[in-house]
C-alpha positions as CSV (number, residue, x, y, z in Angstrom):
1,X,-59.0,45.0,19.9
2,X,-56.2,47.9,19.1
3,X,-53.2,44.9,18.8
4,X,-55.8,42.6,16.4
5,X,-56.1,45.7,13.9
6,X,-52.9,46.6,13.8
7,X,-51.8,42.6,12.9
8,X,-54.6,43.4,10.4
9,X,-53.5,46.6,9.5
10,X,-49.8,45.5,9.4
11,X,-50.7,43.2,6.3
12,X,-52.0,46.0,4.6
13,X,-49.3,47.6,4.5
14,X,-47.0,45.2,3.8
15,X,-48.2,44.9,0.5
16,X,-48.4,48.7,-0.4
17,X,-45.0,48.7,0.1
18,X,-44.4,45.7,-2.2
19,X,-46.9,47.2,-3.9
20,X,-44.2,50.4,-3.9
21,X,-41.3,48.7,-4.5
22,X,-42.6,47.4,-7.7
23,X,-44.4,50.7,-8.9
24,X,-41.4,52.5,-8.5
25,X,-39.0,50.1,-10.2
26,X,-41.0,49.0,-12.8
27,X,-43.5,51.8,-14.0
28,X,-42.4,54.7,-12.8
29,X,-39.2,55.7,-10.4
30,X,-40.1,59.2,-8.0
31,X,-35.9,59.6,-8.0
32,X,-34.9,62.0,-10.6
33,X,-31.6,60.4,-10.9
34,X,-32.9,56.8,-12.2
35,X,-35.0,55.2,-14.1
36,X,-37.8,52.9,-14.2
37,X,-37.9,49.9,-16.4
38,X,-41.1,51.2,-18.6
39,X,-39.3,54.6,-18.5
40,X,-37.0,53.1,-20.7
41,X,-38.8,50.0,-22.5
42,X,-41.8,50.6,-24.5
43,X,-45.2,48.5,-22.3
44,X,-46.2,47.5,-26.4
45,X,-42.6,45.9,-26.7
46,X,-42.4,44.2,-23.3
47,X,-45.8,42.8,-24.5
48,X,-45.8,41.3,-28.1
49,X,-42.2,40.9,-28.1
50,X,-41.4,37.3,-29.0
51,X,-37.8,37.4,-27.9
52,X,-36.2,37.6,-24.2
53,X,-32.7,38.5,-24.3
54,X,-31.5,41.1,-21.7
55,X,-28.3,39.4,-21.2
56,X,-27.2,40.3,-25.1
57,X,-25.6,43.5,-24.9
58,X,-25.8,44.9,-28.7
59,X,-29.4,42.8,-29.4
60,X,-31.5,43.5,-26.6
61,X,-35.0,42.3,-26.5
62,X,-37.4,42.5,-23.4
63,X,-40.4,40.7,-24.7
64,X,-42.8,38.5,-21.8
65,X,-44.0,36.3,-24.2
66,X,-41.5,33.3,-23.6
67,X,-41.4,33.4,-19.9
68,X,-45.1,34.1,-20.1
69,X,-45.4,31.1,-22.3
70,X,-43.3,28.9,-20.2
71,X,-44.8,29.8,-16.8
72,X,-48.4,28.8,-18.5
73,X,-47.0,25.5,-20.0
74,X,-46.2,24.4,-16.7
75,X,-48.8,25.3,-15.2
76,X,-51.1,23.9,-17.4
77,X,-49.3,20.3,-16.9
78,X,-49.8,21.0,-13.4
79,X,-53.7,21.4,-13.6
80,X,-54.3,18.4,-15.4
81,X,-52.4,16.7,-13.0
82,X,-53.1,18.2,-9.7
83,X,-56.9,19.0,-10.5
84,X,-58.9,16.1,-10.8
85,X,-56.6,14.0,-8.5
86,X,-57.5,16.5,-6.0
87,X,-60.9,16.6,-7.0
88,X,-61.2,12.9,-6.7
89,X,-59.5,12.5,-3.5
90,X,-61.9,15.0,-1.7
91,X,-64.7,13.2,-2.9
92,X,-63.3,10.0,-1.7
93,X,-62.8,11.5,1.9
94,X,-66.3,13.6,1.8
95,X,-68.3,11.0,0.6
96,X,-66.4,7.4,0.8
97,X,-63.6,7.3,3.8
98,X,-64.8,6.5,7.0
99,X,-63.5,8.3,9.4
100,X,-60.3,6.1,10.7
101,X,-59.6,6.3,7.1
102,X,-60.0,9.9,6.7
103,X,-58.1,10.5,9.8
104,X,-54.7,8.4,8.3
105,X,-55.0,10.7,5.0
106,X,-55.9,14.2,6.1
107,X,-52.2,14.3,8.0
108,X,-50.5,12.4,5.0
109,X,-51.7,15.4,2.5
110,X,-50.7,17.6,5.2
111,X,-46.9,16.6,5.2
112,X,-47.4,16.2,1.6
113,X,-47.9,20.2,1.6
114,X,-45.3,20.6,4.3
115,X,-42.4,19.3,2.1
116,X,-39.8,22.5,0.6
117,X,-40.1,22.9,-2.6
118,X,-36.7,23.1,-3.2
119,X,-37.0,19.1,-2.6
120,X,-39.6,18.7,-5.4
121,X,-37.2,20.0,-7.7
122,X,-34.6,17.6,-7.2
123,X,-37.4,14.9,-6.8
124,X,-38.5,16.0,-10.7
125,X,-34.7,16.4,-12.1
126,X,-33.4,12.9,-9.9
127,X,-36.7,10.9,-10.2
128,X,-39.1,12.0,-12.6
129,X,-36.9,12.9,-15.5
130,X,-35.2,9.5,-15.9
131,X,-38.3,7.9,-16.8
132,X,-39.3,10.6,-19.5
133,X,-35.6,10.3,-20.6
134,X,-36.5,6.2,-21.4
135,X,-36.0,5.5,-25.4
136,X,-39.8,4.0,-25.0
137,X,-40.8,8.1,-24.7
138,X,-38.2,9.4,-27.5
139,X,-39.5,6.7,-30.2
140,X,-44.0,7.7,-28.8
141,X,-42.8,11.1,-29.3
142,X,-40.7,11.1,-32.3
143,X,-38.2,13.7,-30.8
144,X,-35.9,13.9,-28.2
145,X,-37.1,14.6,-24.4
146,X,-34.4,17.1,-23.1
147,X,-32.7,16.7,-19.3
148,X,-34.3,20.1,-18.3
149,X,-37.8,20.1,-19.5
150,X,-41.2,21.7,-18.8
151,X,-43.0,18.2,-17.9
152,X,-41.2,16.9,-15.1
153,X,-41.3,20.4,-13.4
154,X,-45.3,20.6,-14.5
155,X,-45.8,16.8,-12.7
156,X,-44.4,17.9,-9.8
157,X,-45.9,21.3,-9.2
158,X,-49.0,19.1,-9.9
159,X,-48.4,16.9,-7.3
160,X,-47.8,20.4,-5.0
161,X,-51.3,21.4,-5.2
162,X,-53.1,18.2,-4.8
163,X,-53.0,18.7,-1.4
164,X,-54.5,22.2,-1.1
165,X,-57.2,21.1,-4.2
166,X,-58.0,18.2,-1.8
167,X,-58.4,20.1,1.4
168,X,-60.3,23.3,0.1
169,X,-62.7,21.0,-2.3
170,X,-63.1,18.3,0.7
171,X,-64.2,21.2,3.4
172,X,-66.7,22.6,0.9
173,X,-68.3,19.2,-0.1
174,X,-68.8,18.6,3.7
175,X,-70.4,21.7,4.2
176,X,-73.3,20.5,1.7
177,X,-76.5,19.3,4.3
178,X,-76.6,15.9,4.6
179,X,-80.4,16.0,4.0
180,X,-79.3,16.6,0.4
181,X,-77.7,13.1,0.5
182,X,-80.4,11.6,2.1
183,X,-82.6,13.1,-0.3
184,X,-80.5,11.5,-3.2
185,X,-80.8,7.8,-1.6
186,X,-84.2,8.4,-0.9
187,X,-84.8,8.6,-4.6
188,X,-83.0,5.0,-4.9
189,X,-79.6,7.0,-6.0
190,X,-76.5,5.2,-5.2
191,X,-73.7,6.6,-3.5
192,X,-71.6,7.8,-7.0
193,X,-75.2,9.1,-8.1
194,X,-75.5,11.1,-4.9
195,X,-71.8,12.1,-5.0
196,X,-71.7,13.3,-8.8
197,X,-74.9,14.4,-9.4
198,X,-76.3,16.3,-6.3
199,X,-73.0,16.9,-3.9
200,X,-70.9,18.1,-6.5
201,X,-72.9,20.4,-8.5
202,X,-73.8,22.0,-4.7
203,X,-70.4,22.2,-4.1
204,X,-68.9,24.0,-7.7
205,X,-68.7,26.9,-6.7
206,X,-66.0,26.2,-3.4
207,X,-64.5,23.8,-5.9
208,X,-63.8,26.7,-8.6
209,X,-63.1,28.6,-6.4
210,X,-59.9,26.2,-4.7
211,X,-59.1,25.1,-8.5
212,X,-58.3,28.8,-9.6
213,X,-56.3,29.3,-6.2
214,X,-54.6,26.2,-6.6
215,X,-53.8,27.5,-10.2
216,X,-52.3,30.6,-8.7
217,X,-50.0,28.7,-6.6
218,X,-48.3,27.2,-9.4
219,X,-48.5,30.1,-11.6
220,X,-46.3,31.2,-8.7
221,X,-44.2,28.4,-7.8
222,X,-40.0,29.0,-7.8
223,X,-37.7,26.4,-6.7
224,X,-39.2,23.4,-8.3
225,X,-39.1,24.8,-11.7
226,X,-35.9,26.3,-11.5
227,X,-34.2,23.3,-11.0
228,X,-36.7,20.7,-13.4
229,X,-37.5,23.1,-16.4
230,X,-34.1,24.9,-17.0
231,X,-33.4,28.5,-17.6
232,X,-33.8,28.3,-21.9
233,X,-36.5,31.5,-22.7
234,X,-39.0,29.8,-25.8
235,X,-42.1,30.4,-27.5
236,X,-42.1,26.3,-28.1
237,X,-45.3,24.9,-26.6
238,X,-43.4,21.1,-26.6
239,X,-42.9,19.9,-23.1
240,X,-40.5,18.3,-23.4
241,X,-37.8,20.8,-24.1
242,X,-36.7,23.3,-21.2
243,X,-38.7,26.4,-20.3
244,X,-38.3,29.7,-18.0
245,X,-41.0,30.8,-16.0
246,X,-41.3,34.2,-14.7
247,X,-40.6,33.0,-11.1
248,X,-37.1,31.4,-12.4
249,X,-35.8,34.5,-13.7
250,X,-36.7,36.7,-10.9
251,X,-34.1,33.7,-9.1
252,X,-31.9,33.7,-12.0
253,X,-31.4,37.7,-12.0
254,X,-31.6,37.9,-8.3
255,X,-28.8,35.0,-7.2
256,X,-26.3,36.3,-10.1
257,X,-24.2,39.3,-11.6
258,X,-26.3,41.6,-12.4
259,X,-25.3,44.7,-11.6
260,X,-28.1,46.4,-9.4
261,X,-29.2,49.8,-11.4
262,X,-28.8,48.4,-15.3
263,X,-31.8,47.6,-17.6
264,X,-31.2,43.9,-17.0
265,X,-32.0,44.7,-13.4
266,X,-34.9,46.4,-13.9
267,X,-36.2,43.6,-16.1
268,X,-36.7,41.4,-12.8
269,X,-39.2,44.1,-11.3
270,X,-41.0,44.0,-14.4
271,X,-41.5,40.6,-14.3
272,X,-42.3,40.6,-10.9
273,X,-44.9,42.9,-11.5
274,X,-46.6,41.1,-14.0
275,X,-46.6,37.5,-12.0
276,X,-48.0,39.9,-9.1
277,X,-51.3,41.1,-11.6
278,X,-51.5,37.7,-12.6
279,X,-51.9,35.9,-9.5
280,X,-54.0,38.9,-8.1
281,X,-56.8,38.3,-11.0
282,X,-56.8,35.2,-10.2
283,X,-57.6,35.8,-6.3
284,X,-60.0,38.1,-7.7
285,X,-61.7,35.8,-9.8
286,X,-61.6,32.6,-7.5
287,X,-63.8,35.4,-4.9
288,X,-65.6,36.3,-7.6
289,X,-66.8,32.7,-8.4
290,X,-67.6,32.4,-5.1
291,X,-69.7,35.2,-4.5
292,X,-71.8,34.6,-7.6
293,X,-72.4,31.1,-7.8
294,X,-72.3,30.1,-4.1
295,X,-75.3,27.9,-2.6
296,X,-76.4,29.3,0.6
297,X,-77.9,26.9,2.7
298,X,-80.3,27.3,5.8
């Protein structure tokens, strides 16, 4: 009993001391002899700042929008992508596949999930972005589709979180009784009637729930936009130029130069901090959602 609350308890603090080493980098720093970033950057600027240039030694700016704005372009590719294909492939295993079927998938989404990201990235930048470089796209769109761009890295972090959208949705469409289902049929329903219209809306609130995790997953994902969206800050919404997320410049700070104590430093924890609140409300939310809206079944 002692050894399963201290792995427990060991969690816990684990994240008060990330938890820590954010605080004390970013807000506020308990050395008198440094700084923290916020000590020294105005919260008001960091926020409504439209420019993000820490590198620029005489024009400084330290505004979130443009890696705020790139990290939710991407991410919003991602969930129209990942979401309903996930979506739909739960229901097909729930309510369609029999089970030899269901068997050959299930393990197929699992190594689908298993694969590095890193190898997404190159996957998006070798595969992916040769077709969206095709003269067919340049002459639909009317503008030029750049190498590094925010919708090769937003297809594949969609493909990413199909598999977790699929898993989490599938478990909480089984879990609906089957006597529901048999209700449906006995009505004269047919299976998509049964599946749309009474397994589904049983089911919604699990399904929030694993679309706003899956969300939070790409909010946070690293590698694969590093490499596919490029490392040019924007307040363009056009995805077809290149974007920085958050998560790419807390790479792009950590893996160069910087020298460790300087604003530009600091800059990564205040990042970090903010990708951190963001992917907590959305935990937050997605128990939320499943707390208020979930059926409970006898």
């Amino acid at each position: 009993m002692l050894s399963l609350f201290s792995c427990a308890f060991l969690s816990v603090l684990t994240t008060l001391g990330i938890l820590y080493v954010l605080f004390s980098n970013a807000v506020y720093s308990f050395d008198s002899e440094t700084t923290a970033f916020f000590q020294e950057v105005s919260i008001g600027d960091f926020l409504t700042d439209t420019e993000w240039t820490p590198q620029y030694k005489n024009d400084r700016h330290f505004g979130i929008l443009p890696l705020a704005l790139g990290t939710l372009k991407i991410t919003g590719i991602a969930a129209l992508i990942g979401l309903p294909i996930g979506l739909a492939g739960a229901i097909y295993l729930s309510e369609y596949a029999s089970p030899r079927m269901r068997n050959a998938i299930k393990p197929t989404l699992e190594v689908l999930a298993g694969i590095p990201t890193v190898v997404y990235g190159y996957f998006a930048l070798i595969f992916v972005t040769p077709y969206l470089l095709q003269p067919f796209f340049s002459d639909l769109l009317g503008f030029e589709v750049k190498i590094f761009n925010a919708a090769s890295a937003g297809i594949v972090v969609g493909i990413m979180i199909i598999p977790m959208v699929s898993s989490l949705s599938e478990d909480v469409l089984r879990s609906v009784p089957r006597s529901l289902r048999e209700a449906g049929f006995a009505l004269g329903g047919t299976r998509f009637d049964v599946s749309t219209k009474i397994v589904l809306p049983a089911a919604l609130s699990g399904i929030i729930a694993s679309f706003l995790l899956a969300i939070s997953r790409a909010i946070g994902e690293t590698m694969a936009v590093t490499i596919a969206a490029g490392l040019l800050t924007t307040t363009s919404l056009n995805p077809f130029e290149s974007s920085q997320t958050m998560t790419a410049y807390i790479v792009n700070v950590s893996s160069g130069d910087t020298p460790v104590g300087s604003i530009e430093y600091k800059s990564l924890y205040a990042v970090a901090i903010t990708l951190f609140f963001a992917t907590l409300a959305m935990n937050i939310l997605s128990q939320w959602v499943l707390k208020r809206f979930r059926e409970v079944y006898q």
